[in-house]
C-alpha positions as CSV (number, residue, x, y, z in Angstrom):
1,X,-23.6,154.0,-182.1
2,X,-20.3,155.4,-179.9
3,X,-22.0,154.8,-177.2
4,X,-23.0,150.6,-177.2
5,X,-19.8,150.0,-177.8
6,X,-18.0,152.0,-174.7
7,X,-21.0,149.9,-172.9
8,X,-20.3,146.8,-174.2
9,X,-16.8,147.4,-173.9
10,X,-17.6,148.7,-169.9
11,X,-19.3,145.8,-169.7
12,X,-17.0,143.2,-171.1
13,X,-14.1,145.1,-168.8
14,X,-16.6,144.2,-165.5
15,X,-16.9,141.1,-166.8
16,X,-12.8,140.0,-166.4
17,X,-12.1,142.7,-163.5
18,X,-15.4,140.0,-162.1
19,X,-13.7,137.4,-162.8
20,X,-10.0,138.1,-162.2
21,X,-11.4,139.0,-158.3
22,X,-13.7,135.9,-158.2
23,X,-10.4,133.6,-159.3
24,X,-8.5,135.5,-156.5
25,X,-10.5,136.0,-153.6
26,X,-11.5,131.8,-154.2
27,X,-7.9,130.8,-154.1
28,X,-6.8,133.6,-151.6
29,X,-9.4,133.1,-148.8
30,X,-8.7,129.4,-147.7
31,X,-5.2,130.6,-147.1
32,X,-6.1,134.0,-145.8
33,X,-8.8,132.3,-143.6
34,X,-8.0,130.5,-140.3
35,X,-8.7,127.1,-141.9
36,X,-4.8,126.1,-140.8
37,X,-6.3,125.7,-137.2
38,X,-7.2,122.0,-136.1
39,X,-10.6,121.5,-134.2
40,X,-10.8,122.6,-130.8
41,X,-10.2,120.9,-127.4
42,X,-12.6,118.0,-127.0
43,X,-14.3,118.0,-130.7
44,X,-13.6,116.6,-133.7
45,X,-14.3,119.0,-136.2
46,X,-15.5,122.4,-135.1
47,X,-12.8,125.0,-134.8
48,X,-12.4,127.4,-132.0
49,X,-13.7,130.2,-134.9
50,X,-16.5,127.7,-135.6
51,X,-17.6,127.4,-131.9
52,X,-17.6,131.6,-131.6
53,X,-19.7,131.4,-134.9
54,X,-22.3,129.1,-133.7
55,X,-23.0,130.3,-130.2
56,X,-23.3,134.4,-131.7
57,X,-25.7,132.6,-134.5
58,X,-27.8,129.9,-133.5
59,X,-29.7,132.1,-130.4
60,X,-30.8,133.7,-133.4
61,X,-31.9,131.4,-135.3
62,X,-33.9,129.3,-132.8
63,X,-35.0,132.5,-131.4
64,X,-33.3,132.0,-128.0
65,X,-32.8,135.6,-126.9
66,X,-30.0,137.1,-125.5
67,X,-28.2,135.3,-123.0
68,X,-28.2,131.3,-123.4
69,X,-25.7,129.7,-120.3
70,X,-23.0,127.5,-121.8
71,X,-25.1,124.6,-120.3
72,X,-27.7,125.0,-122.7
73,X,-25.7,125.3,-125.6
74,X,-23.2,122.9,-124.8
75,X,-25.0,119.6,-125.9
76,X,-26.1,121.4,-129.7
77,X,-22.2,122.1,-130.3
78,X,-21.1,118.6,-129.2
79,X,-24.3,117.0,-131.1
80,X,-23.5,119.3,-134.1
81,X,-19.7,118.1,-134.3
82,X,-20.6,114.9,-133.7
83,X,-23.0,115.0,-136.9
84,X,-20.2,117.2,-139.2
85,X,-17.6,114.3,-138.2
86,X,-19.9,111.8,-139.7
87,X,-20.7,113.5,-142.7
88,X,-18.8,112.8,-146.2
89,X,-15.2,114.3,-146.3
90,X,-16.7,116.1,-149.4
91,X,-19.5,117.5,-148.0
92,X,-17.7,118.6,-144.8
93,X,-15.4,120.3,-146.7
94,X,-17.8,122.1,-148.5
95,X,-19.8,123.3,-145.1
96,X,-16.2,124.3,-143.4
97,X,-16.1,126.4,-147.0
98,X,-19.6,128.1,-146.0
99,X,-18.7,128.5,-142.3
100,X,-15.3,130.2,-143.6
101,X,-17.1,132.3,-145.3
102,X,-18.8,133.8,-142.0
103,X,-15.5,133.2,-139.6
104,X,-12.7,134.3,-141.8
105,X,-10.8,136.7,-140.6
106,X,-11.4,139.3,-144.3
107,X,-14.7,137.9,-145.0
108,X,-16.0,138.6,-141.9
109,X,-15.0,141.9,-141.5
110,X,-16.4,142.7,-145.1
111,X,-19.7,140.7,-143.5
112,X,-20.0,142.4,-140.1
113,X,-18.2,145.9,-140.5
114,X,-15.8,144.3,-137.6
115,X,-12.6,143.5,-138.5
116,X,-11.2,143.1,-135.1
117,X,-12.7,141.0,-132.4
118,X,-14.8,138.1,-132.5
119,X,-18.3,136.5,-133.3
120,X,-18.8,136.5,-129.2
121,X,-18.0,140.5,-129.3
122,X,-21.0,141.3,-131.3
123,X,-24.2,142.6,-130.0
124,X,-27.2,140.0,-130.0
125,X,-29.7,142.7,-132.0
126,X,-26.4,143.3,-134.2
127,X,-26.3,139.8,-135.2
128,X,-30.0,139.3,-135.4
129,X,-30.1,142.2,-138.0
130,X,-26.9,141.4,-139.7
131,X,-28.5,137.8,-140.1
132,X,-32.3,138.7,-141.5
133,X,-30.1,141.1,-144.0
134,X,-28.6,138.2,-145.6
135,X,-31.3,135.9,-145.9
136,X,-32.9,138.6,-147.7
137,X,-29.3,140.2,-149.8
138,X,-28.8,140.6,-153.6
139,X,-26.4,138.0,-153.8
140,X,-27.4,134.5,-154.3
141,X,-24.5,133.3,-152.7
142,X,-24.9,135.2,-148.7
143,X,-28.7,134.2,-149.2
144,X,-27.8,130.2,-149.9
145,X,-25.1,130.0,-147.1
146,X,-27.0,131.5,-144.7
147,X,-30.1,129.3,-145.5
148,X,-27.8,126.5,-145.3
149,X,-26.3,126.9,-142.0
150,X,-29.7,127.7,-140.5
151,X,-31.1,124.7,-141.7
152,X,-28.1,122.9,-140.2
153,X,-29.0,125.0,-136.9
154,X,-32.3,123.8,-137.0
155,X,-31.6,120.0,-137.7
156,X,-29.5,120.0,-134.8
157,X,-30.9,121.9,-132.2
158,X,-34.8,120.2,-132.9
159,X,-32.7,116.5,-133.2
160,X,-31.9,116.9,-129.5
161,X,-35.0,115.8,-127.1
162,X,-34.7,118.3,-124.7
163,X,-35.8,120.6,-127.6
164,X,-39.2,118.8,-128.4
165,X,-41.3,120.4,-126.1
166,X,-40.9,124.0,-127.5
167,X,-42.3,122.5,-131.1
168,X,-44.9,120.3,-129.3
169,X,-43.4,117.1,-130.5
170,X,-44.4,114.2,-128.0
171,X,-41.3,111.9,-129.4
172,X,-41.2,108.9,-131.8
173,X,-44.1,106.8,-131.2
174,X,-43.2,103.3,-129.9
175,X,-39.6,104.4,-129.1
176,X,-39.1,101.4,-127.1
177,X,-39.6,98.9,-130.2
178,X,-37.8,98.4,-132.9
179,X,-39.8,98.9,-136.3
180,X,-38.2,97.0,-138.6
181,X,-36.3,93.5,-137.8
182,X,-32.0,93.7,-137.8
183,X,-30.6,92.4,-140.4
184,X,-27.2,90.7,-140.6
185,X,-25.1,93.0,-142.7
């Protein structure tokens, strides 16, 4: 009998220690995080932290390899900013939340084991493991934001038409007509 209650009571202490670092870390991190920064030269929304992120991640996720020229990757960042700037405020928010959550300064160290440095400084196999680990972690929440920002990846990168050809897509059939007539709204 002594001993369900020391484990409830272990467990009900858990359960508010949890909590009271939940509460903390979710009002701490947005301040802690470099989400003070404005975007970077020539884009509208993507931070300089944001720009590191996505040219260590997406070679990864589109399976580019291990050196991709600025040239290539270039077009995806400006298309991919162009596409956060139209997006909700709301939902924007919310993705800069996720991206935060891989570029913060504390939350990326926890992430990466690197504290110091940034996205660009990792080694390609390094990121390529640290990335299959959390699409496959215990937590829920690593597993959802890193299935988010690969789908975002992938929506990008396959939107652009230089990209087609490596999925075999031949292009929108009858491109040069327009299928349904304009209306005057």
């Amino acid at each position: 009998m002594n001993k369900k209650i020391q484990g409830r009571r272990h467990f009900l202490k858990l359960g508010i220690i949890g909590s009271v670092t939940l509460a903390t870390a979710g009002t701490l991190i947005p301040f802690l995080s470099q989400q003070l920064t404005g975007p970077s030269l020539n884009y509208k929304v993507l931070r300089p932290q944001d720009i590191d992120f996505f040219l260590s991640i997406t070679p990864v996720i589109v399976g580019l390899g291990k050196y991709q020229p600025h040239a290539i990757m270039e077009p995806f960042l400006k298309t991919l900013d162009d596409k956060l700037h139209y997006l909700a405020s709301s939902i924007r928010y919310q993705l800069q939340q996720v991206i935060d959550l891989f570029t913060a300064p504390i939350t990326k160290g926890l992430l990466t084991r690197q504290f110091r440095g940034s996205w660009q400084t990792l080694h390609y196999s390094n990121v390529q493991q640290l990335w299959q680990n959390w699409q496959v972690s215990r937590w829920s929440m690593l597993r959802q934001a890193s299935s988010a920002i690969s789908q975002l990846v992938l929506l990008v990168w396959y939107g652009l038409a230089e990209h087609w050809p490596a999925i075999n897509y031949p292009g929108p059939l009858f491109a040069d007509q327009l299928i349904t007539q304009p209306n005057d709204f």
